[in-house]
N, C-alpha and C positions, 0 to 999 in steps of 0.2 A: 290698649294698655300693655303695658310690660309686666310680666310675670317672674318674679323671683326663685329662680331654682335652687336657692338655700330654703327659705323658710315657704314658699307658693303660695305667696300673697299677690295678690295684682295690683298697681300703682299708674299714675298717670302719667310719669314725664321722667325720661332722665337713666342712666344707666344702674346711677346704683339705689337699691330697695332703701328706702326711707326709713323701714322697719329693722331689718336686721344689719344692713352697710353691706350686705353682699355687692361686688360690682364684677363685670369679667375683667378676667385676662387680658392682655396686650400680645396678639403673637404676631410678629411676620404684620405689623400695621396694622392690625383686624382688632375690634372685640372679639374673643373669641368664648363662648359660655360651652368651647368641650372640647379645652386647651390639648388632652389627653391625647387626642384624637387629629388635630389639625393635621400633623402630617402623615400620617399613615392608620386612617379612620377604619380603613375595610371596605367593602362593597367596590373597589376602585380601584384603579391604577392610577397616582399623583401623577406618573410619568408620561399620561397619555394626555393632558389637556394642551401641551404643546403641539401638537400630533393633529388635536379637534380644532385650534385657533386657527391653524394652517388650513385645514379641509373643510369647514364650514360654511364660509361664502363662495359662492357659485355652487357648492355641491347640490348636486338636483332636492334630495331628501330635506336637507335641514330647509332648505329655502321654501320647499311645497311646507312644509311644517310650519314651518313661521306665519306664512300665510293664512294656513288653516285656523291659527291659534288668534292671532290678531282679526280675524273672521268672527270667529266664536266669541271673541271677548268685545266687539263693535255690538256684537247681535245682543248680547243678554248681559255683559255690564257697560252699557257706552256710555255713562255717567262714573267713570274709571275714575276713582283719587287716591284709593293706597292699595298697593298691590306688592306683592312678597313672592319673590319665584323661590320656590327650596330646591337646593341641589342647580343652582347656575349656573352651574360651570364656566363657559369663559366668557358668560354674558350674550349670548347670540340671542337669544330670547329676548332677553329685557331690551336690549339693544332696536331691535323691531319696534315695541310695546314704548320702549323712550318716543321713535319717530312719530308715532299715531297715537301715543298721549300724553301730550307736551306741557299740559297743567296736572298729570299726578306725578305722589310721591311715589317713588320707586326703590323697593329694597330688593337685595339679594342676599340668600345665604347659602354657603355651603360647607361639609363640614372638613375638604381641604383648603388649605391657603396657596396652598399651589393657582388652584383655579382662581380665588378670588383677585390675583394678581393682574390675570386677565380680562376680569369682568372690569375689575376697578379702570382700566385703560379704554376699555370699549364704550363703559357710561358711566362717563366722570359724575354725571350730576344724580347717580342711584346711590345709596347708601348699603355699604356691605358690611356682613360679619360673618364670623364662621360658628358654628350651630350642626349641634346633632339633631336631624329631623324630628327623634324618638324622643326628644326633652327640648320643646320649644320654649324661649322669652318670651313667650305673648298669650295673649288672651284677649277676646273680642277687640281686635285692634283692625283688619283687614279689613276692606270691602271686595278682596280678591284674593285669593294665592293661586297659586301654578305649581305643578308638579308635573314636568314633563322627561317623563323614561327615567323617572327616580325610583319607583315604588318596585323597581323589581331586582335593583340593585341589594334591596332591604330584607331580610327576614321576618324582621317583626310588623310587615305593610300596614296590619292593622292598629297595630301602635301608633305609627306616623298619621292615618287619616284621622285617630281620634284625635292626637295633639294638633292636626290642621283643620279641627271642627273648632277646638277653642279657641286657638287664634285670628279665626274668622266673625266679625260681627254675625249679630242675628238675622238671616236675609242675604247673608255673603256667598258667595259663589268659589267654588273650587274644580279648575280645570285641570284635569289629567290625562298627560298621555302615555299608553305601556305598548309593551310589544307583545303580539298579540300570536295564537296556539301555539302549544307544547310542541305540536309535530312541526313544526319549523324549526326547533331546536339546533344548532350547531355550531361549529366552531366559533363561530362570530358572538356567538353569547359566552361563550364560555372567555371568551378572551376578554370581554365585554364586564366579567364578574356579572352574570345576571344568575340570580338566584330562581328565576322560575320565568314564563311567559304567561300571560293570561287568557282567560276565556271570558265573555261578558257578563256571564251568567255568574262567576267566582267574583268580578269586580264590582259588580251590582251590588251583590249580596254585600259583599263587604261594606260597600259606602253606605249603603241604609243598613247596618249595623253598627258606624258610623255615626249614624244620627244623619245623613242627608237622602236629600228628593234628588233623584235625575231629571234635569230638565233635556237631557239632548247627550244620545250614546250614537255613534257610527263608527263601522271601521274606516282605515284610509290604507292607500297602497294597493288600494283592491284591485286595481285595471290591470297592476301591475304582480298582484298575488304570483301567476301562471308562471312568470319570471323568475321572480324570487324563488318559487319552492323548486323551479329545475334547478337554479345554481345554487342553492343549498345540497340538493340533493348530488348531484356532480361533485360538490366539494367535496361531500363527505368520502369520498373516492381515495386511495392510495395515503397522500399526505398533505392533510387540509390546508390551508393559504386562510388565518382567520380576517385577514386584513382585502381578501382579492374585492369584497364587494366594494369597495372604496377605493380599486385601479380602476375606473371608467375612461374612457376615448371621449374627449370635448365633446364630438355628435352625440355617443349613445346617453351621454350625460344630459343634452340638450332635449335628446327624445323621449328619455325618461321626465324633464320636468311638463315634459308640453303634457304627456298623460296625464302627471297628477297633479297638472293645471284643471285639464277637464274635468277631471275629477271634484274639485274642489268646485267646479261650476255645479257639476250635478249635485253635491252636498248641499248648496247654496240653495240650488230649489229645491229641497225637501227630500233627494233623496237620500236614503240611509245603508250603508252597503253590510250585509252582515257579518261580513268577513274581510279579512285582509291584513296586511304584515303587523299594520299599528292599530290602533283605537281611541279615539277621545273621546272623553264624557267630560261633559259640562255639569254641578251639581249643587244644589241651595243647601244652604246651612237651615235644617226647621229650626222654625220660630216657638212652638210650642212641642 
């Protein structure tokens, strides 16, 4: 159902509230329900998702991720029909989740238009709009959302997961992925606007605060942890390069995905790694 952010009534079909005539904005092709914001919202840099559409495909990271994410959502919703990514960006996400579920509805929101430009070309048949995560249109409408490497962009994270409880049916499922300890901190977040890194133990807590059940938390990146925290730690050196982690050599790029290829196998059978750069948690909306 759509929820009305004039008056927050819920309604069954259609843009504008039945009850008060609210309807959104037109910005840049989009509904947009947080016109304010479309182009220079915060948490972000608009001027990097041209930057992300270039580096995306083939790059080891985003590809193990996609993976991992379209894994988790075959295992615990493979009866997939509406699904909502917040924070899309240039649609690499949905784009995977279009190929491997060819019968749902697919939305994206983000709350620049910058990016939505990019999603809307990638997966012509998802429907987009621009949305402040912190004041969602919807209410028990989802049998799925996704939030992947949004929640740390945000301040208010636990505002966002309550508005992604409501917009989730009863029983619906909420996949997240963040980056994961403080002591990894560096120039790549900060260039990144990431407002904090998490611990499992901080992210837990919050979701079943929340209102949800974890069904399935690991880290990923793990194999590769050892890596990551020398060349953070090296950068931090003289004058950091927030961008170096993203000049890879075609090989080293090739040998980092075969890792957290394998990795993704050992996830598959049941192992759970406690640590490492990233973290997904798979998570039910309770029913009572």
């Amino acid at each position: 159902m759509r929820r009305c952010l004039a008056c927050d009534s819920c309604y069954s079909a259609g843009t504008e509230c039945p009850g008060c005539g609210y309807r959104p904005q037109i910005v840049d092709g989009f509904d947009a329900y947080a016109p304010e914001l479309a182009h220079g919202g915060g948490g972000f840099e608009a001027s990097y998702f041209s930057e992300l559409a270039a580096l995306e495909d083939g790059y080891f990271w985003f590809e193990a991720r996609n993976r991992l994410i379209i894994w988790a959502m075959r295992k615990y919703v493979p009866g997939l029909r509406a699904f909502l990514e917040v924070g899309c960006g240039t649609g690499y996400v949905l784009a995977g989740l279009a190929r491997e579920f060819p019968q749902s509805r697919l939305y994206g929101s983000e709350i620049f238009t910058e990016g939505l430009g990019f999603a809307a070309r990638r997966v012509p048949r998802a429907s987009f709009m621009q949305v402040d995560a912190r004041r969602m249109p919807f209410c028990d409408e989802f049998d799925a959302i996704g939030a992947f490497d949004v929640l740390e962009h945000i301040e208010e994270d636990s505002e966002v997961l309550a508005q992604l409880h409501n917009a989730l049916l009863p029983g619906g499922h909420l996949l997240v992925t963040v980056p994961q300890h403080q002591w990894l901190w560096s120039a790549a977040d900060e260039r990144a606007r990431h407002v904090r890194r998490y611990s499992a133990t901080d992210m837990h807590a919050k979701l079943r605060a929340a209102g949800f059940d974890i069904r399935l938390s690991t880290s990923f990146v793990s194999l590769l942890l050892p890596v990551m925290y020398l060349a953070r730690a090296l950068n931090k050196k003289a004058n950091p390069d927030p961008a170096k982690e993203f000049k890879l050599s075609r090989h080293v790029n090739a040998a980092f995905y075969a890792v957290m290829s394998a990795e993704l196998r050992l996830i598959r059978a049941n192992v759970r790694f406690p640590i490492g750069g990233s973290r997904l948690i798979v998570a039910r909306k309770q029913t009572t």
